[in-house]
C-alpha positions as CSV (number, residue, x, y, z in Angstrom):
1,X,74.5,43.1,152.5
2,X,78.3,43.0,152.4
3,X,79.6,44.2,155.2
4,X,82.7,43.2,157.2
5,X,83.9,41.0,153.1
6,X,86.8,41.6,151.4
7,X,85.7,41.7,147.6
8,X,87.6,41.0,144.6
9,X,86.6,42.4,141.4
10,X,88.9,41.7,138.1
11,X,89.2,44.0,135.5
12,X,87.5,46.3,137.7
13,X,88.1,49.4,135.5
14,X,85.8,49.0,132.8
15,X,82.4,49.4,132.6
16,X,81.0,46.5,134.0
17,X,83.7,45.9,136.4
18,X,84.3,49.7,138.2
19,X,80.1,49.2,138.3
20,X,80.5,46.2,140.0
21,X,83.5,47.5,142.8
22,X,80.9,50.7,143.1
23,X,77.7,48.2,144.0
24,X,79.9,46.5,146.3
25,X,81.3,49.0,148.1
26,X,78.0,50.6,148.4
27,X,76.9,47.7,149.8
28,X,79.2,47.4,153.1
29,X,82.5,45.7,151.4
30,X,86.1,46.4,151.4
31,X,86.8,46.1,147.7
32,X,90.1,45.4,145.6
33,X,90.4,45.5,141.8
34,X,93.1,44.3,139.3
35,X,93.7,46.0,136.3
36,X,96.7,46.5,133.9
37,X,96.8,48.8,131.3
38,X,94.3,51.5,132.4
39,X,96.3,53.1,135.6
40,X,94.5,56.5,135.0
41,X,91.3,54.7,135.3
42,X,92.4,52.7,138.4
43,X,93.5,56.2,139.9
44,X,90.4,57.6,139.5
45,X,88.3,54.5,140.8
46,X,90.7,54.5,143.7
47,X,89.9,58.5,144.6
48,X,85.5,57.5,143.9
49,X,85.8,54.8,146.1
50,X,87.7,55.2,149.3
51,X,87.7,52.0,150.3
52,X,89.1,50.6,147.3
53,X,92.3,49.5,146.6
54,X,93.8,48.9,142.9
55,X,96.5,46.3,141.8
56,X,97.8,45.9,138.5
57,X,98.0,42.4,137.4
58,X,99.1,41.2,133.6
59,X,96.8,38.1,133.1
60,X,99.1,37.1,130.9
61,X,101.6,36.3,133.3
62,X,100.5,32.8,135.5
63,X,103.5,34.5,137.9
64,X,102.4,37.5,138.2
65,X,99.2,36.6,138.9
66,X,100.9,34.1,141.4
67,X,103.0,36.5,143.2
68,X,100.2,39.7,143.4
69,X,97.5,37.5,145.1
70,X,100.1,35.9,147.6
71,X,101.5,39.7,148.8
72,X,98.3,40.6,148.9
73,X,97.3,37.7,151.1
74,X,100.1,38.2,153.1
75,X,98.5,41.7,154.3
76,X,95.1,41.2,154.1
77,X,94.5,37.5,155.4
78,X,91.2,36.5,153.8
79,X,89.2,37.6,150.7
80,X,85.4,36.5,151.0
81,X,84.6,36.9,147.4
82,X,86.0,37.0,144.0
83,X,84.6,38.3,141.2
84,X,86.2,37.0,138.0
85,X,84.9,39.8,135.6
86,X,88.0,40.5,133.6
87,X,88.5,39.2,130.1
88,X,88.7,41.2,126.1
89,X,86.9,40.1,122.8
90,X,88.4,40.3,119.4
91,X,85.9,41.6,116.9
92,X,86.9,39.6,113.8
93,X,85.6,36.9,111.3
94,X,86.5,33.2,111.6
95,X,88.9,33.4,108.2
96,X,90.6,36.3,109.6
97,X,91.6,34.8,112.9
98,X,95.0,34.1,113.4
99,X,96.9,31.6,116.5
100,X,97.7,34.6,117.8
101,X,94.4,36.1,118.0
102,X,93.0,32.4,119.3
103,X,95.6,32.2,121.7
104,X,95.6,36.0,123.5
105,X,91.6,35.8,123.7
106,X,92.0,31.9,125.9
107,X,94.7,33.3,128.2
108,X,93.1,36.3,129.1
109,X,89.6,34.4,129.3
110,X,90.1,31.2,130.5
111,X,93.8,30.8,131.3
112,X,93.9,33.8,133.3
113,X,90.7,33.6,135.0
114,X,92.0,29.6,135.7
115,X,95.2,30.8,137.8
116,X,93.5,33.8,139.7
117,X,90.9,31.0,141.1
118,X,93.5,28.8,142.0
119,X,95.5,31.2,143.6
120,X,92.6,32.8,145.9
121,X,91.0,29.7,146.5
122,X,93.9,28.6,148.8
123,X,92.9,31.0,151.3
124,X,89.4,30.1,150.8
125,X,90.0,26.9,151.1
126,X,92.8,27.7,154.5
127,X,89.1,29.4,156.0
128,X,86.7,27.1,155.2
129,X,84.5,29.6,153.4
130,X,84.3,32.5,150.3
131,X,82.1,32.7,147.1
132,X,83.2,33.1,143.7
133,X,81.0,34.8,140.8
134,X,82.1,34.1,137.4
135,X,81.4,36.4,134.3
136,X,79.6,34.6,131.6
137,X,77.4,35.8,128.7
138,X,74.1,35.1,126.2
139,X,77.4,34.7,123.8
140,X,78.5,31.4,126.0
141,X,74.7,29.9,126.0
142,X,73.2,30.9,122.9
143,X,73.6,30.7,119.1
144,X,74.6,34.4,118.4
145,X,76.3,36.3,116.1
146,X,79.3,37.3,118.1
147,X,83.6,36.8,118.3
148,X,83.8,32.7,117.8
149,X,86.6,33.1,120.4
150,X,84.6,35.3,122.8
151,X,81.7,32.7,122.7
152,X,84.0,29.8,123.2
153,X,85.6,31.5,126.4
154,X,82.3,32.4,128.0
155,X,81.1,29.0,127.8
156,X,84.2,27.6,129.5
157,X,82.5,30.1,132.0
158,X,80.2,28.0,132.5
159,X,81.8,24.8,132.7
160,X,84.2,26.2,135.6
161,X,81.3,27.3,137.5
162,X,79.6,23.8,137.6
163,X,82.6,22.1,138.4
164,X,84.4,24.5,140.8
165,X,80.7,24.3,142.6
166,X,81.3,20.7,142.9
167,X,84.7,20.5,144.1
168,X,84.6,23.2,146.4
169,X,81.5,22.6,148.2
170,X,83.2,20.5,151.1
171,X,85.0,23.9,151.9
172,X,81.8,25.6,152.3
173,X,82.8,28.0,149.0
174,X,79.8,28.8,146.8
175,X,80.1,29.2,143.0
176,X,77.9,30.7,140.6
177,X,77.6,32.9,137.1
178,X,76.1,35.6,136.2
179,X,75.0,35.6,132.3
180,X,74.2,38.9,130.7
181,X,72.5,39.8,127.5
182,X,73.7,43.4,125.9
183,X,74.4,46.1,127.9
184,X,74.8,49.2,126.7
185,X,78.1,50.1,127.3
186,X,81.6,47.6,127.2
187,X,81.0,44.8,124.2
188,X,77.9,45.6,123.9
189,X,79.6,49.3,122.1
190,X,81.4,47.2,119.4
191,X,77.7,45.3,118.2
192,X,76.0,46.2,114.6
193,X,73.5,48.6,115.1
194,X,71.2,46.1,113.5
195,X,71.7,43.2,115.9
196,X,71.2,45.9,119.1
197,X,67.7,46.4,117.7
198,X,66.9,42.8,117.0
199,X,67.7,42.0,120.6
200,X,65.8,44.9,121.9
201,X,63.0,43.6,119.3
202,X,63.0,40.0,121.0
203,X,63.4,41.5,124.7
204,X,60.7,41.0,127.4
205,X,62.4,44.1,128.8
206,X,61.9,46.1,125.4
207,X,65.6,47.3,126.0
208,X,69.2,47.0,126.7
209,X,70.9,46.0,130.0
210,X,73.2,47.9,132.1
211,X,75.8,47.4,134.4
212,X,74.0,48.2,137.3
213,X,71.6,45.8,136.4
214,X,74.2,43.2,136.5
215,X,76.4,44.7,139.5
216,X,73.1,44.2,141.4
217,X,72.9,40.3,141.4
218,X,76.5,39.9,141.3
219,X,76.6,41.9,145.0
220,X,73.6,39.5,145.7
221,X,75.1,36.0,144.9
222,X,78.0,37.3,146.8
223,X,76.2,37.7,149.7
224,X,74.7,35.2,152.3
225,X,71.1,36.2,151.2
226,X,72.0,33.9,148.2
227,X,73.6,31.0,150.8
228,X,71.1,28.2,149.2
229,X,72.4,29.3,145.6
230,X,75.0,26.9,144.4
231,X,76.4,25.9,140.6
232,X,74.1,28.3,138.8
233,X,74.1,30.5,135.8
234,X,71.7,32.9,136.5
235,X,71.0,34.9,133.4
236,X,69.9,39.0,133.5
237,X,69.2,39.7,130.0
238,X,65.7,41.1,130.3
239,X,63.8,38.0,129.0
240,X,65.5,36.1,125.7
């Protein structure tokens, strides 16, 4: 389903993320992940996956970012697909939330996810084709009781895919989101008890999701089985 692209998966080493560069990878695609503080994890990841290949990247850092996806363009030549998975939450009350806190959740989320676009859309753009897949969530779509600053980010999420679908289109790049409900790992770890059983209670699918339930239609949208698929948010969160 992937063969012969070049996939790129941030924050590829947690648990929806390394699922995500495994799915892809199984499926036929030469896949590179960012990461930046979990090196061990990246090492390991690197040594699962042969064909993988890591590169630490501080999304705080708009030149950083910059100067990692030019080098790496300047050896690879083309990356089909990104896959902008990477971003944190901050488990904390409104009162308690400080600038700080507001201000390290929207560069990671939105201000980092912003320049990694712009930077691998230039060669999307220089080969008149490539598909992006953004990360969203139910905490981006629906009234929840989750992070205030996670739920704002997420639906930025959404707001970039629509209008990056729009702008690109003339350059034959495809964008879309993926919007999960719980999984049971990543986030989904740091939820109440109490709320993981009254989302379970109101799920078609009488469970929680997982990451290969989500790596599966990411690898999908970023194929060209999904080629008639444009400026969607596709949500797999067993029936909300």
């Amino acid at each position: 389903m992937l063969e012969g692209k070049t996939v790129f998966v941030s924050g590829g080493t947690g648990y929806l993320g390394s699922e995500i560069c495994r799915k892809a990878a199984n499926y036929g695609a030469q896949v590179i992940f960012s990461y930046h503080s979990q090196g061990e994890k990246a090492e390991e990841l690197q040594k699962e996956i042969l064909k993988a290949r890591a590169i630490p990247i501080n999304f705080l850092d708009v030149s950083d970012i910059r100067a990692k996806i030019e080098l790496l363009y300047s050896e690879i030549g083309k990356i089909d697909v990104l896959v902008n998975n990477a971003g944190i939450a901050q488990v904390m009350p409104l009162p308690l939330v400080e600038e700080d806190d507001v201000d390290l959740v929207m560069d990671v989320n939105i201000k980092g996810v912003f320049f990694v676009t712009k930077h691998i859309v230039k060669g999307m753009i220089r080969n008149k084709r490539g598909t992006i897949v953004n990360m969203s969530s139910i905490a981006g779509t629906r009234m929840y009781d989750v992070p205030v600053t996670y739920a704002m980010t997420k639906a930025a999420a959404n707001g970039l895919t629509w209008s990056l679908a729009s702008e690109l289109k003339r350059f034959g790049i495809r964008v879309n989101a993926v919007v999960p409900g719980l999984l049971e790992g990543g986030i989904g770890k740091g939820v109440p008890e109490k709320l993981l059983l009254d989302f379970i209670a109101h799920c078609a699918a009488g469970r929680l999701g997982t990451a290969a339930d989500v790596a599966e239609l990411v690898c999908f949208l970023a194929s060209d089985r999904s080629s008639y698929i444009n400026g969607q948010c596709i949500a797999v969160d067993g029936g909300i």
